[in-house]
N, C-alpha and C positions, 0 to 999 in steps of 0.2 A: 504493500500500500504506500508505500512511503516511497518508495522511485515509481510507484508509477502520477503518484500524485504530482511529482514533478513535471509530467506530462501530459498527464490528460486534460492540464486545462488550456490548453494554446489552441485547439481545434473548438472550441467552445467560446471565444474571446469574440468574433460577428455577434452570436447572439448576447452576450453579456453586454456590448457595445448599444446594443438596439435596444434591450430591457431595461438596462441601469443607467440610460444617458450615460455612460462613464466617457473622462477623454482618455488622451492615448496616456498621457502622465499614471491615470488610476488603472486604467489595463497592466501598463507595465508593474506596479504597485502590485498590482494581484496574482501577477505571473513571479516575479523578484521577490516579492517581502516574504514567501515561503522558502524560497532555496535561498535568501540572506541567515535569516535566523536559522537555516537548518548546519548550512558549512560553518557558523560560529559558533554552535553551542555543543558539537560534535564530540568533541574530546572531552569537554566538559560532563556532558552525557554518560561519555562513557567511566570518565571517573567516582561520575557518584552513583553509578553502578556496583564500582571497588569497594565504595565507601558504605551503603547501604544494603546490595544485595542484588547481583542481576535479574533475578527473577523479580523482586519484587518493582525493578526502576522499570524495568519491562511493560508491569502491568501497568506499574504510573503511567509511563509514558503512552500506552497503547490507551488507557480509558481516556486520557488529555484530548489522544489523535481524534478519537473517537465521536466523543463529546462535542470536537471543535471544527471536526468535517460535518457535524449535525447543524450547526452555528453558522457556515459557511453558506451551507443549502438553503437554508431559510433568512437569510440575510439580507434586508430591505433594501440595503444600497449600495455603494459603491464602498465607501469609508470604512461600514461597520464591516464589509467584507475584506480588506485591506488589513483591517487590525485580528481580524479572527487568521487569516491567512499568516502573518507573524507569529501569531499564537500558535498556531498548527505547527509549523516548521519546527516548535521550542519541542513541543509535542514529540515529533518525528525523531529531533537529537536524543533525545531523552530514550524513545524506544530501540530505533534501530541498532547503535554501538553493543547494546546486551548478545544481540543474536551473534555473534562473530564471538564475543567473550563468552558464551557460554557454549558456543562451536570448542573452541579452547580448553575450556574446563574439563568439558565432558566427555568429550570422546581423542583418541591416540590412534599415532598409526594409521593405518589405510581407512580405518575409519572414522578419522577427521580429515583424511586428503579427500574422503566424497564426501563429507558432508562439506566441505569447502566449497567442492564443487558443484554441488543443489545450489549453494551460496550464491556462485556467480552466476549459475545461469537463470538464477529468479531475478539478479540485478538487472540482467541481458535483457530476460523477457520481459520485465516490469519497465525499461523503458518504451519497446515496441509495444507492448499493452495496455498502454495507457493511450497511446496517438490513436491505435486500433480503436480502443474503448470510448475515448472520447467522442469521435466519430458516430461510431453506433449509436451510444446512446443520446447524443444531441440528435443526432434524425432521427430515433423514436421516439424522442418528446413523450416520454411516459409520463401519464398524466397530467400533460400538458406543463409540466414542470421545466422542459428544456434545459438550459446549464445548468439547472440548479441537481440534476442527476448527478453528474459529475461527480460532484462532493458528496453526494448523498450513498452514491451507493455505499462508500468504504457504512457506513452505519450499520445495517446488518453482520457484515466481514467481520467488521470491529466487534460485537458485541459476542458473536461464536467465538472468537480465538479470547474472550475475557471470559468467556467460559472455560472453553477448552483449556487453556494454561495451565491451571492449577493444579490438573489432572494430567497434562501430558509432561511439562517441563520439569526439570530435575531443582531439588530443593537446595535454596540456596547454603552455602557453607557460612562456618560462621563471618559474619561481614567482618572488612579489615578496619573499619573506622577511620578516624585519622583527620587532617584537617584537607578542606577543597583548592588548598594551594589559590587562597583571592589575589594575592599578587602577580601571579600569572596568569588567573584569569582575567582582572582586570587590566593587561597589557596584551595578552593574545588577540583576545575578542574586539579593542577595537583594531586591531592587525589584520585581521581578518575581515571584517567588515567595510575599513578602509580600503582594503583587496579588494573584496568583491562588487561592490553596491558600484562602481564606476566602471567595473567591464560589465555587467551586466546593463546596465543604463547609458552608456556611452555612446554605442552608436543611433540610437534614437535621436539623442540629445543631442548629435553633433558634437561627441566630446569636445565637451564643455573645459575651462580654464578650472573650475574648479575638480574636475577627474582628474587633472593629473596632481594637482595639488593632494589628491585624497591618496594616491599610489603614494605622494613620496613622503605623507605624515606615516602611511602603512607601511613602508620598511626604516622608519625613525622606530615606532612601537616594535615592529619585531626584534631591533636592535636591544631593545629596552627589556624585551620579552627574553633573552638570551641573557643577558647581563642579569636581572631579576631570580630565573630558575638556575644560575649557577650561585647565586648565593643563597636559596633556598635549597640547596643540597649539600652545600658547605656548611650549612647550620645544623645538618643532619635531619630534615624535613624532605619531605616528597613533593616535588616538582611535577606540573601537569604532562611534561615530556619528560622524563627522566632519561638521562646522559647512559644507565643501566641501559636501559631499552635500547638505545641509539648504538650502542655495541654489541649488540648482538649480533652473531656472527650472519651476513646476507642481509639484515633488515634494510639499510640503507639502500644497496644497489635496486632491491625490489620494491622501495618506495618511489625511486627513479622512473624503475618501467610501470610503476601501479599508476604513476602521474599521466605517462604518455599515452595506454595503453587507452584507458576512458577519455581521455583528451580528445583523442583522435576519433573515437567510436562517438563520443557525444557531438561531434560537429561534422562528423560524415552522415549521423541521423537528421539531425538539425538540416544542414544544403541538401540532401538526398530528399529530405520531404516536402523542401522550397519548389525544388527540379520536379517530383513525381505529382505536387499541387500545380508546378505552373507550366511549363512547356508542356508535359504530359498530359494534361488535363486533368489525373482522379481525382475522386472525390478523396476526402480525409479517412474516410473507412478504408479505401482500395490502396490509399499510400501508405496506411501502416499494416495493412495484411502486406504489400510487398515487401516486408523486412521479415516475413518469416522463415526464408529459406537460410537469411543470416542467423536469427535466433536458433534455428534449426542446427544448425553446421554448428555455431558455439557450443551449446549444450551437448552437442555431439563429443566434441572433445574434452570438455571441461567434465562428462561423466564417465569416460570412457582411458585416460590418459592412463589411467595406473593398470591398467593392460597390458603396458610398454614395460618391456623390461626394465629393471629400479637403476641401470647406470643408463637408459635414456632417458631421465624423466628432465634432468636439467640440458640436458644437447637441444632440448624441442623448443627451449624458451624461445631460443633466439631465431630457429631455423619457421619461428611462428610469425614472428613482428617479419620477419623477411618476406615471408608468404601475406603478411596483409599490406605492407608495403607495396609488394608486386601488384596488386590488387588495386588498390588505392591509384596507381599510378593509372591504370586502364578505365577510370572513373569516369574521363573526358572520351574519351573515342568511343566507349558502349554508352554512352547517356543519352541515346534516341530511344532505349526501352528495351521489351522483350524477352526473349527466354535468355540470352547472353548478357542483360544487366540482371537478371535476377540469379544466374547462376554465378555473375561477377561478389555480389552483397555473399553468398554462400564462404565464396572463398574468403573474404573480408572477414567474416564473421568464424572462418574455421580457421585463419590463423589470428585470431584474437583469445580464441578459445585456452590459450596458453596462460589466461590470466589468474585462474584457479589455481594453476601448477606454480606461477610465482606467488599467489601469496600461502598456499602453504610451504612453498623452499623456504621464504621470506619468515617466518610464523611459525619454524619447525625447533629453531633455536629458544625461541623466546619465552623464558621459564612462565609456568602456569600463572603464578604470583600479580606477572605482569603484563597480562592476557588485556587487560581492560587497555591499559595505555598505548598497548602495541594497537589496536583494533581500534580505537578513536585518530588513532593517527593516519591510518592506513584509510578508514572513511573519508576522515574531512580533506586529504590530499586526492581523495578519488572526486570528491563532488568540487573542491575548487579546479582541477585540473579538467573538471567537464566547462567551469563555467569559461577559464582562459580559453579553451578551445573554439568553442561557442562563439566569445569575442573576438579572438583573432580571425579565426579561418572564416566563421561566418561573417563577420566582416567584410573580406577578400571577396566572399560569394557573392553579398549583396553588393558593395559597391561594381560588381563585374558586370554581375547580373543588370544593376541601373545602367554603368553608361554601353553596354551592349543592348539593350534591349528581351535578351534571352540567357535564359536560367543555364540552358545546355551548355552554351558559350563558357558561362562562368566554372562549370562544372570539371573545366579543363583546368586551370589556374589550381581552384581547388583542391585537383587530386593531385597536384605533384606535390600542396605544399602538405596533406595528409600524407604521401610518401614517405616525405620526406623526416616528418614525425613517427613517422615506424621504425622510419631508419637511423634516426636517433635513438628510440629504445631499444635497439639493437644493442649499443653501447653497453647499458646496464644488464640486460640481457646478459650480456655474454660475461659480464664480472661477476655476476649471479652466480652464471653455469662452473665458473670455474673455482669458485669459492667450497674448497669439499671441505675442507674442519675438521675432518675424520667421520664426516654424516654423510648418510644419502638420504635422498626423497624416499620414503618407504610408502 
């Protein structure tokens, strides 16, 4: 629910437009103020998971989601739905970070490499089935409700798994306690926020004098955030990123490619659904059913990899981002349609599928203890590294796509500079693969 929410409301944004008088400022508002407050409170989320109990921040956060996708639905206007939409994201941090830490806890061995793997490919799917969803359910206008489905359906979803929980998930161990590290959160969060809020709003706005001023208060804070958490661990106190963490053996290089890898996949969905809405013609339903043969081929590998004998589990990383690289470059020349663009997205998405196998390489070192830290870090760098993508390449797209006239056009530019992003995670990739410790991928 949580990445597909990030999605499904951009296909639903005409009719919110026609219902809520909104302008384009509140639109953006109700697409941003969800993925702002979700990339900032991420780690934080997952920390006071450590601190209280995964299961039980779980449920906090899933009845929050819940309650505030119900809030959304029924939301008179434009405003009150802007601030419920903030809310919600707080929501989203708060629940998703547990799933990945109590992936961690719970299960070893080949079976947390699958459940890893369930992991990525519900990310996979949950962005394609949201643009699908969306779609659908604004043209069946179920009782005459139109957008306001959107947000409503997660309410039933939500209210079976706040059942289900309690019964299926494992009981939390005794909590670590400890304090929320506010010095670091109070330096991270506006790091992050100062990050994000100016690429997502930038090219609307015509980056504005004030976005760059916001990027360059946001790496003064991270400076500050770095200086801060090293003297909170020199006092013998826990830091929201711990220096521990940050050395374990592989984490680093697999944060590199866990950057690129959603990068490139969140803004090859993004231009792919501009190209398949606008030169193409579909409808919003027909442009995210053709991302199924990529969801397909991902999941394919991401369930399937530990089949591979245990000394190829790291050779594939790299020979994966090579394979989407390849792909990505052929982006421009098949973008008239067809059964060769949809068998193209297959291959995209089957050498992306490697992303399961980096974060369990990545996640294999990193002692139980510090499950929560490793897994809010590895979040909030996957959904900021979708939002840079998003900006830059989308960006490229539309400004190509304007002064050309056609989407297809841009589609060329596009895929070399997605390449070309593959082909940098190649780099980390391949420090990964070569990083043995005396471990393997088991």
């Amino acid at each position: 629910m949580a990445i597909l929410d990030v999605n499904i409301v951009n296909v639903a944004l005409p009719t919110m437009r026609a219902d809520l008088h909104a302008s384009g400022a509140g639109l953006q508002l109700i697409v941003a103020g969800y993925t702002i407050t979700y990339a900032v409170l991420l780690i934080t989320g997952a920390r006071l998971g450590d601190i209280a109990g995964h299961r039980r921040m779980y449920h906090t956060g899933l009845a929050a989601f819940t309650v505030l996708s119900l809030a959304c639905g029924l939301a008179p206007s434009t405003w009150p739905l802007v601030g419920f939409r903030f809310l919600q994201g707080a929501g989203a941090a708060l629940m998703t970070p547990q799933v990945m830490s109590m992936i961690q806890r719970g299960f070893t061995g080949p079976a947390r490499a699958r459940a890893l793997g369930l992991y990525s490919a519900v990310i996979a799917g949950g962005v394609v089935v949201g643009q699908a969803a969306g779609g659908l359910l604004v043209s069946a206008d179920l009782f005459g409700a139109g957008w306001r489905t959107v947000f409503l359906v997660n309410v039933p979803i939500g209210a079976a798994l706040l059942v289900a929980g309690p019964r299926l998930l494992q009981r939390d161990e005794r909590p670590r306690g400890g304090d929320l590290d506010l010095p670091g959160l109070l330096t991270l969060s506006p790091a992050v926020l100062l990050f994000v809020v100016p690429l997502i709003l930038g090219h609307e706005l015509g980056w504005p004098l004030w976005g760059w001023i916001s990027l360059v208060a946001s790496a003064a804070f991270l400076a500050a955030f770095v200086v801060v958490e090293r003297r909170v661990a020199a006092r013998g106190g826990r830091p929201l990123v711990s220096p521990r963490v940050l050395r374990a053996p592989g984490l680093l290089p697999a944060c590199g490619a866990i950057m690129l890898a959603p990068g490139s996949w969140g803004s090859f969905l993004f231009t792919t659904t501009l190209h398949l809405q606008g030169d193409l013609r579909m409808s919003p339903l027909e442009s995210g059913l053709a991302f199924v043969p990529c969801v397909a081929a991902f999941a394919l590998v991401g369930l399937n990899w530990q089949r591979l004998p245990a000394r190829w589990h790291r050779r594939v990383i790299p020979a994966g981002f090579a394979i989407a690289a390849a792909g990505y470059v052929c982006v421009g020349p098949l973008a008239g349609g067809g059964v060769a663009y949809e068998l193209l997205t297959a291959v995209i998405g089957f050498g992306l599928g490697v992303m399961s196998i980096i974060m369990t390489v990545g996640l294999e070192h990193v002692p139980a203890a510090d499950a929560a830290d490793a897994s809010g870090l590895m979040l909030t760098l996957m959904q900021i590294s979708q939002v840079i993508g998003i900006a830059t390449i989308g960006t490229l797209f539309l400004t190509a796509a304007e002064s050309s006239g056609s989407t297809r056009h841009a589609e060329y530019g596009t895929g070399w500079a997605l390449g070309a992003v593959a082909l940098a995670g190649t780099v980390f990739t391949v420090i990964l693969a070569r990083r043995r410790d005396g471990a393997r991928t088991t």
